[in-house]
MARKOLMAR-990664 format. One record per residue (C-alpha): residue in three letters; x, y, z. Coordinates in pm, whole numbers, padded with zeros to 5 digits, always signed. Layout:
BEGIN
ALAXYZ...
This chain:
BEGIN
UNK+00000+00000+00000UNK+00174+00308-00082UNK+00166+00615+00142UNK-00144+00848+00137UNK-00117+01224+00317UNK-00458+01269+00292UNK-00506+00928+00561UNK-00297+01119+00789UNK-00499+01390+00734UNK-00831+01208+00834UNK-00605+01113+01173UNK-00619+01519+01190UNK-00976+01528+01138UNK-01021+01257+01400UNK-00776+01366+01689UNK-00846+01752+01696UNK-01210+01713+01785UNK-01172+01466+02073UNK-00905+01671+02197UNK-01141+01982+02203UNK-01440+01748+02345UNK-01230+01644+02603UNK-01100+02042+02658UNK-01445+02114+02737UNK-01459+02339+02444UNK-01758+02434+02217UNK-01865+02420+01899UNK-01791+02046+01866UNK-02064+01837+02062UNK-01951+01506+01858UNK-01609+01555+01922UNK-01577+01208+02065UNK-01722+01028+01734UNK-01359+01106+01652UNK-01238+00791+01774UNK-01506+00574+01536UNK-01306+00755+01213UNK-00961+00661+01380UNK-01101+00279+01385UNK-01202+00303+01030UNK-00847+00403+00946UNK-00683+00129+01147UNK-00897-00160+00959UNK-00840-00012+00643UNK-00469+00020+00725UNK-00397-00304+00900UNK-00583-00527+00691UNK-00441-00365+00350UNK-00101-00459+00501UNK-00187-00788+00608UNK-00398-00912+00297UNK-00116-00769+00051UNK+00173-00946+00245UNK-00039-01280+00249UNK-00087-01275-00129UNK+00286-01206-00216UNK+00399-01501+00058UNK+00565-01323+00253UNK+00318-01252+00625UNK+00470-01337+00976UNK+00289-01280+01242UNK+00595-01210+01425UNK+00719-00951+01225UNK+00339-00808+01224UNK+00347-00780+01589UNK+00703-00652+01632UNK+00588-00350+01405UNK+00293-00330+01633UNK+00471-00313+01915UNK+00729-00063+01777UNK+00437+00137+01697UNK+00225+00119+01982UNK+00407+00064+02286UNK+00712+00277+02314UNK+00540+00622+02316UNK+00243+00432+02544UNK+00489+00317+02841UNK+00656+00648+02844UNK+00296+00822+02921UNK+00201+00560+03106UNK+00520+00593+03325UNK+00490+00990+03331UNK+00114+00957+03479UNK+00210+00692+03730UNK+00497+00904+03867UNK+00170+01154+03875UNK-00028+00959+04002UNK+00179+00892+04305UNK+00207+01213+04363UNK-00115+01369+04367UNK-00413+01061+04379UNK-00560+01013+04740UNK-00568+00607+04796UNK-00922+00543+04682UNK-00795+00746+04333UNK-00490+00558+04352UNK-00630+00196+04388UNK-00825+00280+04061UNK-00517+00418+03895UNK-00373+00069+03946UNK-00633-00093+03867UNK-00671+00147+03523UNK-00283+00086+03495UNK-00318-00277+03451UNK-00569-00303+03184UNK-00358-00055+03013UNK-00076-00236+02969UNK-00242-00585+02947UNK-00433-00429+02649UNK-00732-00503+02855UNK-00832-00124+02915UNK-01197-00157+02801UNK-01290-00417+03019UNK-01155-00303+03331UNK-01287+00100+03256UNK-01623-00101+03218UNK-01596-00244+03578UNK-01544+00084+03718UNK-01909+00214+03633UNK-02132+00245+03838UNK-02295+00516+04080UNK-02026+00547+04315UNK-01731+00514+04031UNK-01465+00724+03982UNK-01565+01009+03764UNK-01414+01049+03417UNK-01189+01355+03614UNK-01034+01131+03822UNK-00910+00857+03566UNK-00607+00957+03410UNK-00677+00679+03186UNK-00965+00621+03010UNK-00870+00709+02723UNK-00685+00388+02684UNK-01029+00253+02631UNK-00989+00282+02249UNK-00593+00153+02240UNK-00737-00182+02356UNK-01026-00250+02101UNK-00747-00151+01853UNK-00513-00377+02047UNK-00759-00673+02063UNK-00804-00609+01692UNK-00485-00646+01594UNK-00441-00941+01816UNK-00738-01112+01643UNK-00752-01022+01317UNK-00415-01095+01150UNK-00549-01505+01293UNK-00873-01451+01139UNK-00740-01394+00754UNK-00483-01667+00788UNK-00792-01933+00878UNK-00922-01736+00564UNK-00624-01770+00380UNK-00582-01398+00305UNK-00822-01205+00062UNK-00979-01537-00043UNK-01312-01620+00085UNK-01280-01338+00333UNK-01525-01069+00260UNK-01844-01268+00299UNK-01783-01340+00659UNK-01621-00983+00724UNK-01927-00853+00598UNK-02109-01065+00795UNK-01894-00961+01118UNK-01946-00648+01040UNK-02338-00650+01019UNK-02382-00824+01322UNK-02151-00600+01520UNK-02357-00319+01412UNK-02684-00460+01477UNK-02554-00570+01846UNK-02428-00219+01870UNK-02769-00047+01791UNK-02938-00285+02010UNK-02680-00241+02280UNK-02682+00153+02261UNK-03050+00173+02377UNK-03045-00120+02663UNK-02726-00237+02694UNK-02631-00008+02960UNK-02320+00264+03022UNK-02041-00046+03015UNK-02186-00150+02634UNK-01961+00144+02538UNK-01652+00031+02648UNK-01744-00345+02509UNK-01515-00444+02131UNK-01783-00681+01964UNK-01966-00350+01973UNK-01662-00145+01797UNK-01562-00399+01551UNK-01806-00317+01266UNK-01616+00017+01286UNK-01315-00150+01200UNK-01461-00430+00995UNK-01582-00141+00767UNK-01233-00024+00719UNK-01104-00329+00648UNK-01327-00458+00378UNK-01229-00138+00233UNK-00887-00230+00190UNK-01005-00605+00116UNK-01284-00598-00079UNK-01360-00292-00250UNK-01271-00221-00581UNK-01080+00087-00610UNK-01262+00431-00704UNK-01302+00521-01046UNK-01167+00861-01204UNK-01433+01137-01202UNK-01719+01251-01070UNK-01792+00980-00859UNK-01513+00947-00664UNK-01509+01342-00642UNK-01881+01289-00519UNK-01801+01017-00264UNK-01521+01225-00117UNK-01708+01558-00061UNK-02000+01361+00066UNK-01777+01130+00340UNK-01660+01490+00446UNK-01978+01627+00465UNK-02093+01294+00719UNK-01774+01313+00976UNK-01871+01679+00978UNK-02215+01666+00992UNK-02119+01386+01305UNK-01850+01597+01472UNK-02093+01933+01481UNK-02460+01799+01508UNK-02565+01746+01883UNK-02558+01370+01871UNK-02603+01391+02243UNK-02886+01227+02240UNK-02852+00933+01998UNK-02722+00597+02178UNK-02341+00492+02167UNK-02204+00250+02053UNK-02466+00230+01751UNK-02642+00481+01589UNK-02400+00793+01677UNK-02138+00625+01498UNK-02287+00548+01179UNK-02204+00881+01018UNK-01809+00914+01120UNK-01722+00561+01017UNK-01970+00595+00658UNK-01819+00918+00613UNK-01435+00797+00657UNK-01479+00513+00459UNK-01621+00744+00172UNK-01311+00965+00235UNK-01037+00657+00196UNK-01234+00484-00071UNK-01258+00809-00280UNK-00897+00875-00312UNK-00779+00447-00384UNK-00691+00529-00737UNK-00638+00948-00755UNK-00607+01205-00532UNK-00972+01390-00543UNK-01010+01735-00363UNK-01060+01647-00046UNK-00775+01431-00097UNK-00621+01708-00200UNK-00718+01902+00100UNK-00615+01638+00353UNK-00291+01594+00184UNK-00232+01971+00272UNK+00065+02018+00514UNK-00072+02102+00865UNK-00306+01836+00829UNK-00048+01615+00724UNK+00110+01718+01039UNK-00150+01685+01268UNK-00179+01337+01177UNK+00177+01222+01213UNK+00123+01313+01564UNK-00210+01223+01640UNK-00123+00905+01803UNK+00098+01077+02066UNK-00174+01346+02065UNK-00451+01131+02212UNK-00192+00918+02435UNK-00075+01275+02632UNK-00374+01539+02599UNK-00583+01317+02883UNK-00350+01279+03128UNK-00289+01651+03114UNK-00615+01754+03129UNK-00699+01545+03418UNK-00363+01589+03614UNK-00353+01961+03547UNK-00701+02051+03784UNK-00553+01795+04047UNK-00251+01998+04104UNK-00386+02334+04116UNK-00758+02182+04269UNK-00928+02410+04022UNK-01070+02390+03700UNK-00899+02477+03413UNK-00884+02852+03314UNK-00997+02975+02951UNK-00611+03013+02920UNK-00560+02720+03126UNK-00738+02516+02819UNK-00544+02641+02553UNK-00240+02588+02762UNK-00299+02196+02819UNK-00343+02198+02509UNK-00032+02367+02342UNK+00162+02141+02611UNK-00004+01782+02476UNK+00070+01935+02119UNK+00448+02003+02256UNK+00468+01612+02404UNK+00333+01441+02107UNK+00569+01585+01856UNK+00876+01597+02111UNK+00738+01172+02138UNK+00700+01155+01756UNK+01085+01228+01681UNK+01252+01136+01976UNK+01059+00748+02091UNK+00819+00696+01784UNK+01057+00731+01451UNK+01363+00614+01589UNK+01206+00286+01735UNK+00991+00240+01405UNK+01334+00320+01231UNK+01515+00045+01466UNK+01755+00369+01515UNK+01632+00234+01884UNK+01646-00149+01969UNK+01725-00258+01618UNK+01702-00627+01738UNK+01371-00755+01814UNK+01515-00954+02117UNK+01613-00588+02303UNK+01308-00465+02182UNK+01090-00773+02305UNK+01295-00780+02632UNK+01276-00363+02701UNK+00920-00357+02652UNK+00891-00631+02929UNK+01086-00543+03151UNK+00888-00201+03128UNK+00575-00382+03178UNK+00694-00547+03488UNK+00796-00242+03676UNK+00469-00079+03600UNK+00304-00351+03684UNK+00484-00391+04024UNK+00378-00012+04054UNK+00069-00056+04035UNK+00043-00402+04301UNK+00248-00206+04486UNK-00096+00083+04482UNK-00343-00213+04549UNK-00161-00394+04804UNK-00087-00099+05050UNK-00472+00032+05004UNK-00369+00291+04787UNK-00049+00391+05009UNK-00242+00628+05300UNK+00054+00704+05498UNK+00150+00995+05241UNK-00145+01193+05445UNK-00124+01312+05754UNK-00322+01580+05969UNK-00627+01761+05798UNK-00623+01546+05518UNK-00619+01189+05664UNK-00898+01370+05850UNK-01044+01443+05519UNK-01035+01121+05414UNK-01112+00922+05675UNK-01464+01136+05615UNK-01493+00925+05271UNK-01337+00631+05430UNK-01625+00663+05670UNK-01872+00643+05394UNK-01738+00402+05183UNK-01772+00123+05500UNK-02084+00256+05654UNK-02414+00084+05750UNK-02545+00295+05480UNK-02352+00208+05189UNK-02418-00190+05303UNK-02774-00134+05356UNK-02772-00014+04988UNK-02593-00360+04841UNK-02889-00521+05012UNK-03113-00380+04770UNK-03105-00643+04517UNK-03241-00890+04792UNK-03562-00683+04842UNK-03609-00644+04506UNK-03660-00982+04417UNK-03814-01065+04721UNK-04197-01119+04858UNK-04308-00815+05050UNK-04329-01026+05334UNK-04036-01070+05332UNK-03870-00750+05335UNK-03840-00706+05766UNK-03603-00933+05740UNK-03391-00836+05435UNK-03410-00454+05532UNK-03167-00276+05762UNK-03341-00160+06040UNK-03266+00131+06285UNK-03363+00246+06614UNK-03460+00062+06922UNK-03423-00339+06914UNK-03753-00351+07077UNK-03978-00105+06963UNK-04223-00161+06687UNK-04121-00120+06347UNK-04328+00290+06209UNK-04144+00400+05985UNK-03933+00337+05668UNK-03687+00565+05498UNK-03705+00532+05133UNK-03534+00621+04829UNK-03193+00630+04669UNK-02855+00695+04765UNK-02887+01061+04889UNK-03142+00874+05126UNK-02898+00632+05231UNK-02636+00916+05302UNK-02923+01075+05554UNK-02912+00737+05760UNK-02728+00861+06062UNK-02932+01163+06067UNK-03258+00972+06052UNK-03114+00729+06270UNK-02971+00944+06578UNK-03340+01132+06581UNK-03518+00783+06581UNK-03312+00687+06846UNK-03392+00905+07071UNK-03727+00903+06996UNK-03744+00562+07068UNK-03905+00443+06717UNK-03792+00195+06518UNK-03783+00204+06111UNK-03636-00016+05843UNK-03395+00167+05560UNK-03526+00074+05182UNK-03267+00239+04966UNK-03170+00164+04614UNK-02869+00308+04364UNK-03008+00609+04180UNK-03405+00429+04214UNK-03629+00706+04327UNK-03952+00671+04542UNK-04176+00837+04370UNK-04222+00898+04007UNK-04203+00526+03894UNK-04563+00447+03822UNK-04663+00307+03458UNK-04698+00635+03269UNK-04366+00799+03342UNK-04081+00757+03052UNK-03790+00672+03267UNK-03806+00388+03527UNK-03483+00411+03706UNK-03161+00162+03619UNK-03291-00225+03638UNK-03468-00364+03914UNK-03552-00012+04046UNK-03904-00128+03972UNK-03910-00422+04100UNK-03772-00260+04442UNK-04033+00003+04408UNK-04319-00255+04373UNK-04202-00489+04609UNK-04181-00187+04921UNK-04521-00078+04800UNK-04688-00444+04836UNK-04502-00447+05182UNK-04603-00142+05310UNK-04978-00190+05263UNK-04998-00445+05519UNK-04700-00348+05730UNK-04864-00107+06015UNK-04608+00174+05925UNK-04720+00481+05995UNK-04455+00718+05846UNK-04267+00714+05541UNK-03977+00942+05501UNK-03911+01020+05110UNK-03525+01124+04997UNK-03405+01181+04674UNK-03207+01339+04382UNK-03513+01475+04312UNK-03349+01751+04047UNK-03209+01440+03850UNK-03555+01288+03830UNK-03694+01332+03435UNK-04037+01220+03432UNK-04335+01352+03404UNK-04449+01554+03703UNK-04778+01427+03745UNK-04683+01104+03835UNK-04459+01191+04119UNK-04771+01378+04235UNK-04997+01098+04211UNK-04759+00871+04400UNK-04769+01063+04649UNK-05128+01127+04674UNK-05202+00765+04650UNK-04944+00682+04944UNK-05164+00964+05130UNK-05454+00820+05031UNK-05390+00437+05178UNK-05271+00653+05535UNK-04931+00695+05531UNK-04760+00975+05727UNK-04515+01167+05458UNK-04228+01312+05513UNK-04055+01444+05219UNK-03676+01547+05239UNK-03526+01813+04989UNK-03161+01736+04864UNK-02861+01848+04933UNK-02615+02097+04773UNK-02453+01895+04483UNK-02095+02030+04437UNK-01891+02038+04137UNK-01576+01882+04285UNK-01569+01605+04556UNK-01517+01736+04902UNK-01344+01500+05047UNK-01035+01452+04768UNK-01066+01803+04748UNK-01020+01894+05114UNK-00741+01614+05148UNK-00563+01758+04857UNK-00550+02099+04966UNK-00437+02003+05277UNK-00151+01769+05148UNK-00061+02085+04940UNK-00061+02321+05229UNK-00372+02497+05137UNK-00716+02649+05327UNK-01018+02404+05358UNK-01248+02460+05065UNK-01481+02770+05148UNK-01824+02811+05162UNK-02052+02884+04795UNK-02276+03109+04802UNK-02675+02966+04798UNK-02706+03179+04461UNK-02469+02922+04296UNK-02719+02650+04366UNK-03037+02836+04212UNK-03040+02615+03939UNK-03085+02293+04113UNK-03301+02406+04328UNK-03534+02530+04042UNK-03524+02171+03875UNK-03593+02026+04222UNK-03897+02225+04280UNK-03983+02171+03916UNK-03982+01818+03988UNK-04156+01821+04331UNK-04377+02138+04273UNK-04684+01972+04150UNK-04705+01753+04493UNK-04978+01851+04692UNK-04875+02037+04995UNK-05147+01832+05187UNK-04998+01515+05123UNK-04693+01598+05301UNK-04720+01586+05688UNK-04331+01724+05733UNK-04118+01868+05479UNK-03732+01854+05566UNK-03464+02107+05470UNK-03154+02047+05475UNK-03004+02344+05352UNK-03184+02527+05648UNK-02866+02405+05799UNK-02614+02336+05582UNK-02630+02698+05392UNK-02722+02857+05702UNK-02630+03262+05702UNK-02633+03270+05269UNK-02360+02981+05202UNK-02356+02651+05224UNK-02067+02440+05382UNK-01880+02154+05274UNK-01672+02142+05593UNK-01740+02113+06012UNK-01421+02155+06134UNK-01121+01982+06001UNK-01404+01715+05868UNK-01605+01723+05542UNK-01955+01713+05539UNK-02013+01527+05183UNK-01796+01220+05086UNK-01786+01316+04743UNK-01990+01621+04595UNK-02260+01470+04680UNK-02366+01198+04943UNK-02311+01352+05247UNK-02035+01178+05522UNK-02155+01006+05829UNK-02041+01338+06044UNK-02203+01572+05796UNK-02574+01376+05815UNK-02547+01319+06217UNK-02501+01701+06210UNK-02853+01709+06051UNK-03044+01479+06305UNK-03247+01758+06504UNK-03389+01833+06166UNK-03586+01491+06198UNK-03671+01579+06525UNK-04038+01704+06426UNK-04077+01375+06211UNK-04036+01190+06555UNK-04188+01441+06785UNK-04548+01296+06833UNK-04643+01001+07006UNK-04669+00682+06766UNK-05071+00641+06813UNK-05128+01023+06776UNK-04905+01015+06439UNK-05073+00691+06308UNK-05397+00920+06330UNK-05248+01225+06194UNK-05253+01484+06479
């Protein structure tokens, strides 16, 4: 295959938007799509190579994955060594036990899978995972693994479209199936990706090349016209992997197939230099401009600047071309480790310390003993959470859910005296876990006793039949099954706690669930949320400490306007009769015109979120009034 600017042009095309996604930058809301057009390239590329040495006799797999690893893994160790120096530096241990944890799948070319395991509502945020990006290296990796075996069972070009094709299709349809119920890991997953690359490589293997003219002219200007139509078009809402994606990857494999037997103009306009350019770095581009965007806020516990931005990014721009001349070309060039032994033998031994590194982050719990003072009080705040009655009364969730209401007493956590009679249940998600000490301490001394239903992100009210959105799975189920146990359970109060602001459904039905638990004779309390904060308390209270710097201050209640406005948007249509007690906790925590994230040395939230076990005991005397008549006078409403 001889060499074609206008390919490393489309690399252009592809890197600079997901840089400025991931910059936070607007104008380009499908930035990210630009990672489908890079996996068109590398089918296209790889198999071209592949097929072409197979017909002329002369393939070795060896020698195809020595130039893989001379392409690949010199300029990835030496990020991946930079961010792990990082990393030690300036993670807390719960960031730092993912870091390993990312760090392995990295370098065992196993990044998707593991980045997959790390969803979930109490995950490390993209912010915090230096990285994720390494997502994409491994479905390439995997591919190139894979593929070279498939066409030699094929025997090369022979007999190996049809079942490409047929790949391909399926891929695609598993995608678009995946996209809409296959949940937030489906993204990460390869049989997903590998139509993307499937398309590039029938391309290479089975298309005949583009003739002269207007249609190749046509095809080229109208692949353009896709990626761009994909990179600027709010594709926010369509599903990934799947339907997002179709556009990018039809649109690059117009581009390539256009310019197979001339250059056409947007050949010609690829081909120009600083595209050119642009793509001879790209690779180094994507490995660097992460790291440095995630790093960068860490160190300064801010986010980036307007300047900031453009400053991360004239930096990444400054790394990839310093790694393009001085690791990339002269490894590729065998200028370094000529002999595949040294080169075989350097990249393990690189391997093994990193890998070392990163046991060496699991094994010592993420290495605490670099904190001291404020900050181990900061994190023994999250530390708190992490291992607290709450957060295991949430894992028991799944029990309840598939359990008979009758059940549920003896599934549930339950709080307050041993002896007392169970009238009450706190229910909701996992802001109504974090109030458990709160609710807990007032119970207490009140001498009632209540059982804690709490599920992940599952809402209490707002799940009936007619609403759009029904929670993550088996938030239904849980819903259904506490509903059917509370009609014949002799509770007399029911305490309601929510995200309410992230609750999209259609307000009437959070109305009429709670007019309909009103109407059967239930005692409602309904608790407002708390403050959400942009950045997580705790890691941010510990870091400025390690760094020598003030606890975070107090934010003005202006800066929470918003939220509240989508809380009340979402609650508003409740009516106020229904509701026995309402509960405030910002009557407390923003007392005085700004709200606190710290008592003391200690953080009040465990994240930026869920409050810690200190901040919500701080809150009990707020459940005071829920507690404050006698059991038979609150059974009868008085």
């Amino acid at each position: 295959m001889h060499y074609r600017p206008d390919i490393d042009g489309l690399r252009a095309v592809a890197i600079l938007p997901v840089v400025v996604y991931h910059a936070g930058l607007p104008g380009l809301p499908g930035g990210y799509l630009g990672v489908d057009i890079f996996f068109v390239i590398s089918g296209y590329l790889i198999a071209g190579i592949i097929a072409r040495e197979m017909a002329e006799g002369r393939f070795s797999l060896l020698d195809f994955y020595e130039r893989r690893v001379r392409r690949i893994v010199p300029a990835l160790m030496a990020m991946l060594a930079v961010s792990t120096a990082l990393a030690f530096w300036l993670l807390l241990p719960h960031e730092l036990r993912d870091f390993a944890f990312q760090l392995r799948g990295a370098l065992l070319f196993a990044a998707n899978f593991t980045l997959a395991d790390e969803l979930g509502p109490f995950g490390p945020a993209a912010e915090a995972r230096p990285l994720l990006h390494t997502w994409s290296l491994a479905v390439e990796e995997q591919f190139y693994i894979v593929f070279p075996l498939l066409l030699l069972l094929m025997h090369g070009r022979r007999g190996a479209a049809v079942p490409i094709a047929a790949l391909a299709v399926l891929s695609l349809g598993a995608a678009l199936v995946a996209g809409v119920w296959g949940g937030e890991e489906a993204f990460f997953m390869p049989w997903y990706r590998v139509w993307e690359l499937m398309a590039g490589a029938l391309l290479a293997i089975a298309a005949p090349a583009a003739p002269r003219g207007r249609l190749a002219e046509g095809a080229g200007v109208l692949g353009l016209a896709l990626v761009l139509f994909a990179l600027l078009a709010p594709f926010g809402t369509l599903p990934l992997p799947g339907a997002a994606a179709v556009a990018p990857v039809l649109g690059a494999a117009l581009i390539i197939w256009s310019g197979t037997a001339t250059p056409t103009g947007t050949a010609r306009l690829l081909s120009l230099p600083p595209f050119v350019w642009v793509g001879l770095i790209s690779y180094a581009l994507y490995l660097w401009h992460w790291p440095i965007l995630v790093f960068w806020p860490m160190l300064q516990q801010a986010p980036l600047a307007p300047w900031q931005v453009g400053a991360a990014i004239a930096l990444s721009v400054g790394l990839a071309t310093l790694s393009l001349y001085l690791i990339e070309r002269p490894f590729r060039r065998r200028r370094l480790a000529s002999r595949r032994a040294v080169l075989f033998s350097g990249a393990g031994v690189g391997v093994l310390a990193l890998v070392a590194m990163s046991l060496l982050a699991h094994w010592s719990d993420g290495l605490p003993d670099r904190f001291t003072g404020r900050a181990a009080a900061a994190l023994a705040a999250k530390e708190a959470w992490d291992k607290s009655d709450a957060r295991r009364c949430l894992r028991r969730s799944d029990g309840i859910a598939a359990a008979a209401p009758a059940e549920v007493p003896s599934l549930a956590c339950r709080i307050g005296p041993a002896d007392a009679a169970l009238s009450f249940v706190l229910w909701g998600d996992s802001h109504a876990a974090a109030l458990q000490p709160a609710v807990e301490a007032a119970a207490q001394k009140a001498g009632r006793s209540g059982l804690i239903l709490t599920r992940n992100a599952c809402w209490p009210l707002g799940s009936s039949p007619n609403l759009p959105m029904r929670g993550p799975p088996g938030c239904d189920r849980f819903n259904d099954t506490v509903r059917a146990f509370l009609r014949d359970s002799g509770i007399e109060t029911v305490i309601l706690a929510a995200q309410w602001r992230n609750l999209r459904a259609a307000r009437a039905g959070v109305a009429d669930d709670a007019a309909a638990l009103r109407d059967a004779g239930f005692r409602l309390v309904l608790v407002r949320d708390v403050p959400f904060f942009e950045s997580d308390v705790a890691s941010l209270a510990a870091r400025r400490s390690m760094m020598g710097r003030p606890p975070p201050a107090r934010v003005p209640l202006e800066a929470f306007e918003e939220q509240t406005a989508v809380e009340q948007q979402m609650l508003g249509p409740i009516d106020p009769g229904a509701i026995a007690v309402t509960v405030d906790p910002t009557s407390v925590l923003c007392a005085g015109g700004a709200c606190r994230r710290m008592l003391g040395p200690t953080p009040i939230y465990a994240d930026n979120q869920h409050l810690s076990p200190v901040g919500a005991r701080w809150l009990a005397p707020l459940f005071d009034p829920v507690f404050a008549l006698p059991q038979a006078q609150a059974a009868a409403g008085q």
